[in-house]
N, C-alpha and C positions, 0 to 999 in steps of 0.2 A: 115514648121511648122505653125501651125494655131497661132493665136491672140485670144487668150481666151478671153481677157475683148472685142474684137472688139464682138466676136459670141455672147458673153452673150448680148450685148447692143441691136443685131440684132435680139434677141427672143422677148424681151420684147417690142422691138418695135409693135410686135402684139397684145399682152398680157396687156389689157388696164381696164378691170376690176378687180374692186378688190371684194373681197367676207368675211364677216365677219362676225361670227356667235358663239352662245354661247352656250356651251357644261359645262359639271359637268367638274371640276376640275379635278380629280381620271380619267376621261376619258382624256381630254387631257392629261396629262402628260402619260398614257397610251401610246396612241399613239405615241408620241412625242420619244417615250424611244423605239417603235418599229421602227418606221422610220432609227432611229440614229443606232438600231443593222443592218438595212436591208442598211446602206449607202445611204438613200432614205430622197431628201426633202420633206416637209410636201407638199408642193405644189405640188410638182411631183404626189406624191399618190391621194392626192385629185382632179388634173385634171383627171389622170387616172382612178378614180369612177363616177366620173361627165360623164367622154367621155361614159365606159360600163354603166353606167346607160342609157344614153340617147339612145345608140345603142337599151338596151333591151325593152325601153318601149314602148308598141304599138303607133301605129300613133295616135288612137284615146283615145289620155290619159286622158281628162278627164270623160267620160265616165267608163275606168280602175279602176279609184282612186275611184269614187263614186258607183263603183259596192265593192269596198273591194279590190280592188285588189295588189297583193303584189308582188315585186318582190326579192325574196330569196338570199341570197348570191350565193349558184348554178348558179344561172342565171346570176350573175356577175362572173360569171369566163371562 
């Protein structure tokens, strides 16, 4: 049987930034409310947009962003 508080201490040992940022109200609690139907931490979902975004964006992103460039939810799935 594993040691759950030992594994959680072992993740975060990697996980050293923090990120914080300011959204409408109406939207967080949005999300917040879908995370909790989906049994999903808010952190869980947000590295996993972070990680598919990074995947989809070209190497040469700032060039991308100054041409207009978008990248869809499509593309993140």
């Amino acid at each position: 049987m594993l040691d759950t508080q030992c594994v959680s201490k072992r993740k975060l040992v990697n996980k050293t930034k923090d990120l914080r940022l300011r959204v409408e109200p109406e939207l967080y609690e949005s999300f917040r409310e879908a995370c909790y139907q989906l049994d999903l931490s808010a952190s869980h979902v947000l590295r996993r947009l972070m990680q598919q975004f990074v995947e989809k964006v070209p190497p040469n992103q700032e060039a991308f962003w100054l041409s207009g460039g978008t990248v869809s939810d499509r593309d993140l799935q």
